[in-house]
C-alpha positions, -999 to +999 in steps of 0.1 A: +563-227-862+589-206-843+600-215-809+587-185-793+575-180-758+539-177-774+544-201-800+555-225-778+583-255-785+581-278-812+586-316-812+619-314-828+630-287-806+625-302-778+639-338-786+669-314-792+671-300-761+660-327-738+677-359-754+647-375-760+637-387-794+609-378-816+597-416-809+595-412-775+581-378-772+554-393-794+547-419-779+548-398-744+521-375-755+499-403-770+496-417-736+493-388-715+524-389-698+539-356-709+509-337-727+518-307-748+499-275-729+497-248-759+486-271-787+479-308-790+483-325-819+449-327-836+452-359-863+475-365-888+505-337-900+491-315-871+524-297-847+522-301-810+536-266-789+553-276-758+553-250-731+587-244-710+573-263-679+565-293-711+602-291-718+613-295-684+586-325-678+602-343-706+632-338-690+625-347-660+611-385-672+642-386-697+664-384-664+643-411-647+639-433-675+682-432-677+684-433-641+659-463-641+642-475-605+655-464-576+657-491-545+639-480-515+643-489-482+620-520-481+592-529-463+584-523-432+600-551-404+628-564-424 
């Protein structure tokens, strides 16, 4: 598969450019969290195709994951 802008991103590609590892990204698009949208994987061997709005998901929850929870203000009255 070529990382083309019809072709789409593969896994490895974008664990390369987002930081994340292939684990992860797995394990991200088995549970919904960052689904690929040009071609889900269809059982074993199959190649997912991340989209450039994919990439920058994945990104996006690699930041947050690293960043971890961020304190808020509280509840209200205290």
């Amino acid at each position: 598969m070529t990382d083309s802008p019809t072709a789409g991103f593969s896994g490895p590609t974008v664990c390369r450019l987002t930081g994340v590892t292939y684990r992860q990204l797995d394990y991200w698009a088995r549970t919904n969290l960052v689904t690929p949208s040009i071609t889900a994987a269809n059982g074993s061997g199959s190649k997912r195709a991340y989209s450039y709005a994919d990439v920058l998901e994945v990104k996006r929850h690699q930041v947050a994951a690293h960043l971890g929870p961020v304190a808020g203000p509280g509840p209200p009255g205290r």
